[in-house]
Structures are given as C-alpha cells and as structure tokens.
C-alpha positions as CSV (number, residue, x, y, z in Angstrom):
1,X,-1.3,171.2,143.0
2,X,-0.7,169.0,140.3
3,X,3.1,170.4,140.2
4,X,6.1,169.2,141.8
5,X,9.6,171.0,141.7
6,X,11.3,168.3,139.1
7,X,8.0,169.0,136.9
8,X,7.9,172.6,137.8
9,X,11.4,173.6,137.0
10,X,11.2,172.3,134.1
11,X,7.9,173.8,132.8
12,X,9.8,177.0,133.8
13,X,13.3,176.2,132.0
14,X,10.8,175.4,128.9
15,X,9.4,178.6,129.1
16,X,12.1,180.9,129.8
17,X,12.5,181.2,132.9
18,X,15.3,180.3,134.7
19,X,14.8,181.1,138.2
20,X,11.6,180.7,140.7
21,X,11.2,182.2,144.0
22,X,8.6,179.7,146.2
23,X,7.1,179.6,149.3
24,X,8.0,178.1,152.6
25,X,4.8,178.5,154.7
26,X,5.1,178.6,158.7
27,X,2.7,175.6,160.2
28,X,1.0,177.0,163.4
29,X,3.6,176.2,166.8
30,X,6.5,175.7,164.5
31,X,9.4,178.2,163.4
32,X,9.7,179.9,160.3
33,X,13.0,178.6,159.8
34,X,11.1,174.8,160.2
35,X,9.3,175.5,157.0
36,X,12.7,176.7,155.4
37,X,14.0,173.9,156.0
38,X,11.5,171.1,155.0
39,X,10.8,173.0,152.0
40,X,14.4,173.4,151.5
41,X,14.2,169.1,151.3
42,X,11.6,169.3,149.5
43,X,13.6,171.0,146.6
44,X,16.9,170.8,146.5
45,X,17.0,167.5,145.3
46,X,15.1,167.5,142.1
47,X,15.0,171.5,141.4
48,X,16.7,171.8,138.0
49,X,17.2,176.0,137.8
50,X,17.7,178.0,140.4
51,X,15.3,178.6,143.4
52,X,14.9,180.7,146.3
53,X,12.1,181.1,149.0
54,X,9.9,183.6,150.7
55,X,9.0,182.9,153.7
56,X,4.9,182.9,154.5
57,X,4.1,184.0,158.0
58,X,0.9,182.5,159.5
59,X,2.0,182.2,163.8
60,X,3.1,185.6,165.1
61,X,4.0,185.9,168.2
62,X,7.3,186.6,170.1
63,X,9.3,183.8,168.5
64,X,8.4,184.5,165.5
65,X,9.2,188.2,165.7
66,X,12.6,187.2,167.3
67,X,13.2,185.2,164.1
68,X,12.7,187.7,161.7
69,X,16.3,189.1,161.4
70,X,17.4,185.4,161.9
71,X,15.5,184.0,158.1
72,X,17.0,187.8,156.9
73,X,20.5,186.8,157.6
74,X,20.1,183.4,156.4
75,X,19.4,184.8,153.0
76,X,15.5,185.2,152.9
77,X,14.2,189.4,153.2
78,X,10.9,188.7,151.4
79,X,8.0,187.2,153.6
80,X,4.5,187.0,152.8
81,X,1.3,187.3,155.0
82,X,-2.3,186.0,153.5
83,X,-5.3,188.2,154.9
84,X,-7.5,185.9,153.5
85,X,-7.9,182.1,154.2
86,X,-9.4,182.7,158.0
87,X,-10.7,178.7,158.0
88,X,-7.1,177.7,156.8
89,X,-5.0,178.9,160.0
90,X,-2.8,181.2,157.7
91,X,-4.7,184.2,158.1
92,X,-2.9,188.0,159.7
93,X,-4.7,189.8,161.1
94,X,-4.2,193.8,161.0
95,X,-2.1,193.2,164.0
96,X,0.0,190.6,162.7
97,X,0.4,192.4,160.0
98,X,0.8,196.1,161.3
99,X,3.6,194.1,163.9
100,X,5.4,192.5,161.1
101,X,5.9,195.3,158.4
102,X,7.7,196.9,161.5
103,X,9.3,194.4,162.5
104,X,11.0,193.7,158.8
105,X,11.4,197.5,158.4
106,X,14.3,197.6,161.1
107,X,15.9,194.6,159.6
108,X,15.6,195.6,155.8
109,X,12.9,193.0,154.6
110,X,9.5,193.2,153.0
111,X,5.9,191.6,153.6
112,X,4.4,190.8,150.7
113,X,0.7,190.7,151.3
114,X,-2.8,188.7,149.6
115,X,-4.8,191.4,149.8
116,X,-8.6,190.5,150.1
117,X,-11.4,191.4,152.7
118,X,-11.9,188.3,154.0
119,X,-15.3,188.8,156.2
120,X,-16.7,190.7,153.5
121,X,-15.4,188.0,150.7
122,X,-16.8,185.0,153.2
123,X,-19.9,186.7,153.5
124,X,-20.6,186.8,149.5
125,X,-19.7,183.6,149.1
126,X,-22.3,182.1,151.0
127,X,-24.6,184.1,149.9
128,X,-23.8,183.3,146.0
129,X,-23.6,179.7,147.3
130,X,-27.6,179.6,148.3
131,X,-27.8,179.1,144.3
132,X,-25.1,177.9,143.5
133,X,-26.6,175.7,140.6
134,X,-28.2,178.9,139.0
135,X,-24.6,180.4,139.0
136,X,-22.3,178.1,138.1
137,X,-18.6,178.4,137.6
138,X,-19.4,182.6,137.4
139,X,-20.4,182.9,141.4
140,X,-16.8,182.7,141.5
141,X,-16.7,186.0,140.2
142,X,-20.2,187.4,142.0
143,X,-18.4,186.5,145.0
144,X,-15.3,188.1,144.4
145,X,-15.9,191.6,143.4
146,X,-12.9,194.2,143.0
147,X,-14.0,196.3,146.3
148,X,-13.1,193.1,148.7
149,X,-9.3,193.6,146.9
150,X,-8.7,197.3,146.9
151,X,-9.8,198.0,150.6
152,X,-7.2,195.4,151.4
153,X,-4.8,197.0,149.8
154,X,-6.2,200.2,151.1
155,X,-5.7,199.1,154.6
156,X,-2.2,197.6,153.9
157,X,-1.0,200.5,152.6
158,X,-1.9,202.6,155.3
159,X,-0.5,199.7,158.0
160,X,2.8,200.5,155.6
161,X,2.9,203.6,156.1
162,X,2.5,204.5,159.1
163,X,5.4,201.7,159.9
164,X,7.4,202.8,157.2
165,X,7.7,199.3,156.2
166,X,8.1,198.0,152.5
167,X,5.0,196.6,151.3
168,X,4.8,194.3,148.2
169,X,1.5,194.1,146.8
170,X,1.1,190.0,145.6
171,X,-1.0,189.4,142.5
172,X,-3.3,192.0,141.9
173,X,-6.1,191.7,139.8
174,X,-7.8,195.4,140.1
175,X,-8.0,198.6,138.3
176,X,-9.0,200.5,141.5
177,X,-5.8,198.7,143.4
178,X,-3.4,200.0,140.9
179,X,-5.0,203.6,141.3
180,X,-4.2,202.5,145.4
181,X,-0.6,201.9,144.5
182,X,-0.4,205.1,142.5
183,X,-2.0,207.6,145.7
184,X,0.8,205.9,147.9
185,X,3.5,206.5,146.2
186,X,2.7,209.7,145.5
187,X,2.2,210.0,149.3
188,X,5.9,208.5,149.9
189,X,4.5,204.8,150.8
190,X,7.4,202.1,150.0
191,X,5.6,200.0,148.4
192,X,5.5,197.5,145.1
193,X,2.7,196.0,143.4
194,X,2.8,193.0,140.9
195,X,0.5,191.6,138.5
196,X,-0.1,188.3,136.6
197,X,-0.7,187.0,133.1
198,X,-3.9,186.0,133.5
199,X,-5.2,189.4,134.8
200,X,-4.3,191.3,132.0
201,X,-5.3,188.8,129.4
202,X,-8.5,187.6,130.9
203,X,-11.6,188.8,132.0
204,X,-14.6,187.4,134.1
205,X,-16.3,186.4,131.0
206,X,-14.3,183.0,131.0
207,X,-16.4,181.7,134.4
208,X,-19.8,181.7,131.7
209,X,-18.2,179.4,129.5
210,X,-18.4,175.7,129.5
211,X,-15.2,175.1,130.6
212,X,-15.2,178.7,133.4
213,X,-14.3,176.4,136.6
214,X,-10.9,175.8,134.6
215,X,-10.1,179.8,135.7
216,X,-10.8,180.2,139.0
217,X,-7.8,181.7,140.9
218,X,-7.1,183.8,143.9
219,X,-7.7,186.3,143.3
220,X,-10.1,185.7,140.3
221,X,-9.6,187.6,136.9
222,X,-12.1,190.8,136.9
223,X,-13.3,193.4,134.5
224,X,-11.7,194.7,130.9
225,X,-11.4,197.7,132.3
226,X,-8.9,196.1,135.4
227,X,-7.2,194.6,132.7
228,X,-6.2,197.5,131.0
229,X,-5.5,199.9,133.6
230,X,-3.0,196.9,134.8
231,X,-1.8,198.1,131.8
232,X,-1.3,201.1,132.0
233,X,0.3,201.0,135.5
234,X,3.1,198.6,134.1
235,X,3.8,201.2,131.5
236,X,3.7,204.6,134.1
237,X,5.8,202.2,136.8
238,X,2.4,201.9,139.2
239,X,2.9,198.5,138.8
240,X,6.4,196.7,138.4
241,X,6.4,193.6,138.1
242,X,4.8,190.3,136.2
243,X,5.1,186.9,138.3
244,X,3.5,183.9,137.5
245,X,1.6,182.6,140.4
246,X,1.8,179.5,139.6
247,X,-0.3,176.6,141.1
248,X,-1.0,174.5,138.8
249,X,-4.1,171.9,138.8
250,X,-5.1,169.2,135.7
251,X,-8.4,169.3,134.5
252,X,-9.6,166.1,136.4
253,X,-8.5,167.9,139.7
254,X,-10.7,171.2,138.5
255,X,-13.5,168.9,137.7
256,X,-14.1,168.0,141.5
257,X,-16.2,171.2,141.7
258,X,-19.2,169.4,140.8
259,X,-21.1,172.7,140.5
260,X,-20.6,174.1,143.4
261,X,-17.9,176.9,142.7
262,X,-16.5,177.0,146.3
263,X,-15.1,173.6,145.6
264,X,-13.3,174.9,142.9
265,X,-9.3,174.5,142.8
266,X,-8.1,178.0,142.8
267,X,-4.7,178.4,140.3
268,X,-3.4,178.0,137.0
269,X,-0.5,177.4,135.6
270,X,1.8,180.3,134.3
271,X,6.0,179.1,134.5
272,X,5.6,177.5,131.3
273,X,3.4,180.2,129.3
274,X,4.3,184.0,131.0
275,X,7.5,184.7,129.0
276,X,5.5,183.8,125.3
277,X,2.2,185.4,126.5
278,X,4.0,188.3,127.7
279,X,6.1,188.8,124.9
280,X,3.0,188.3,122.4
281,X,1.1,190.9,123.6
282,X,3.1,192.9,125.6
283,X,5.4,193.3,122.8
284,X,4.2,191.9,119.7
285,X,0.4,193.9,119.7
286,X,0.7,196.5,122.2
287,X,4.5,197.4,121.2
C-alpha cells in the first residue's frame, strides 16, 4: 500500500484515533512468532501511537498449532485466517480453520476470519473478465456478489460452533451476513462481527462512475439495502464493532488497472476519515 507506519500513525492520530491493531502475516515454512517479530521491526521504530498485532495464520501444521498458546502468552489472542486468496499461499482451508478455532478455544484466543467463497468468487471473476472492457471498474462488483460472503460466514459459524471457538467476523459488507450473525447468537455461537465505513456509506453504484476503480476493496461495497441493515445490526448489537481496514493506495497506484478490474488495488484508506465519517452520520443524521 501506499502507507507506511510513520505515515499511517499519523493519518490515525489526525483522525482520532489513537491506537491501531495490524497484522503480522505467517510466510509459508516460517513461525508465527517470525512474522511477530519482523513486523515488530518494522514498527516500533517509527509508530507514533500505540500498536498492537494480530497474528495472520497462513502454514498450519503441527508447529504452528504448538505455537498458538506461545503468540497467546506473548501478548497476541487475536489471529486471523483469510479463506480467500488461494493463488496467494494464505488461504485456510475448512481444515485449517475448523483445527485452529479449536485450537485457540483451549487457550482463550479468537480467529478472526475473511469470509468469501473463494471457488465460487474465482469462478465469477473469470467469467466477468471474458468482457472485461464492456464492464469496467463495475465487474468488480458482478464478480463479487453478497452470496460468495454470507455462505462463508455460514460455514465459519458452524466450524465455530461446533468447536466452541470464538469467531470474529472481519469486515463484513452484507445484509444477509449480519442476519448470519444474528441466527448464531441466538443459537449460542461466540461469535463477533465488524463492519467498515465504507460499507455503510457506499454502495455498488460508485464502480459505474468515472472514477469506480478508486473503490474496489475486499470485500467490495454492496447494495443500499446491506448498507442499512449494517445499520441496524450496530444498533440491535448484531454487529459490534466499526474498524477501518485500512490499506491505503494513491490514485496513480489505482490507475494500474488499465481496464481490467482484476488488476485493480483492492483498499482504501479509513485511519484518517472513520472517527469524522462515523460521527457525521452515525451521530449527526441518524442520531
């Protein structure tokens, strides 16, 4: 991204905020406390609030599972697994996952999950991609459609409980995921969902505009009708919490798409703008 942690911080101490949780993601063959660490020397040298780190799982095997309790001692109970981003090398699968919400359940942790279909999500993009140049910046958001988030989350909440281990839903974008949320809890599920800024104040109309590949995220923003049920769930307690997301890219970096939305730089930026957007319409209009 076009961040680094003395420019981030200090987006985020402009804005209000005045602590960030990152991410330090496992490489494949390494520890998890290896990525602690470098990301750890990364930061702590030009950080200027306070930090902390959740540790992204993309190797599990015995090792890793063995280090769990380890990163939960040394100060880090929050990990996050991406069930997405297959090509990448950081994808879980159900295994991983199912493995790892037990595992941090005996320990007193939480996975924290990206929660999108991937084969199904793969499979649209390349079929949006076979015209691309009739699409534009908006088969971002033909190839993204609410269903390949909520059966994720479908599936992780029912890897959660039958593990009994506490599940924190990352970013969601969808209506349908914050009804999800709602049947599980109701069901006894221990589990916590989060929304962004840019999900309840945008909606897939942006991608039609001339300036739409400046949008894309990842998840993408979806329907009015997401938007406002995000709403609602913050209000009832379905949903609890507003983060950022943050990864931020300049426009020259967005403009390498070219056309062809797959190219696109998925993120925005959001440590600088949450606390005013959120208090302008969260407070100011909706009260």
């Amino acid at each position: 991204s076009a961040d680094d942690f003395e420019n981030g911080t200090k987006a985020a101490a402009c804005g209000g905020i005045t602590t960030l949780i990152d991410f330090a993601i496992q490489a494949k063959g390494h520890s998890i406390m290896d990525a602690v660490e470098a990301r750890r020397a990364e930061a702590d040298p030009n950080v200027c609030i306070d930090y902390g780190l959740h540790a992204a799982i993309t190797d599990w095997n015995e090792k890793t599972q063995a280090e769990i309790k380890q990163v939960i001692d040394y100060g880090i109970p929050t990990f996050k697994m991406f069930m997405i981003y297959k090509n990448e090398g950081w994808m879980a699968d159900d295994g991983m996952l199912f493995n790892a919400l037990e595992e941090t359940a005996k320990h007193g942790g939480h996975i924290g999950v990206h929660a999108e279909s991937v084969d199904v999500l793969d499979m649209l993009i390349e079929r949006y991609a076979k015209e691309k140049e009739k699409w534009g910046a908006y088969g971002h958001t033909l190839s993204r459609p609410d269903y390949t988030e909520e059966e994720a989350i479908l599936r992780a909440l029912k890897w959660a409980e039958i593990t009994g281990g506490q599940l924190y839903i990352v970013h969601m974008s969808t209506g349908a995921g914050a009804d999800a949320v709602h049947a599980a809890k109701e069901r006894g599920v221990n589990v916590y969902a989060e929304t962004c800024p840019q999900y309840l104040l945008l909606d897939d109309e942006v991608f039609k505009g001339e300036n739409g590949h400046l949008y894309a995220t990842c998840p993408q923003v979806k329907k009015p009708h997401d938007s406002e049920r995000l709403w609602k769930g913050l209000l009832n307690g379905d949903v609890q919490i507003i983060a950022t997301d943050t990864c931020t890219f300049d426009t020259k970096q967005k403009a390498a798409w070219n056309g062809d939305f797959r190219k696109i730089p998925f993120g925005m930026p959001g440590v600088e703008t949450m606390v005013p957007l959120m208090y302008t319409e969260g407070v100011g209009k909706r009260g």
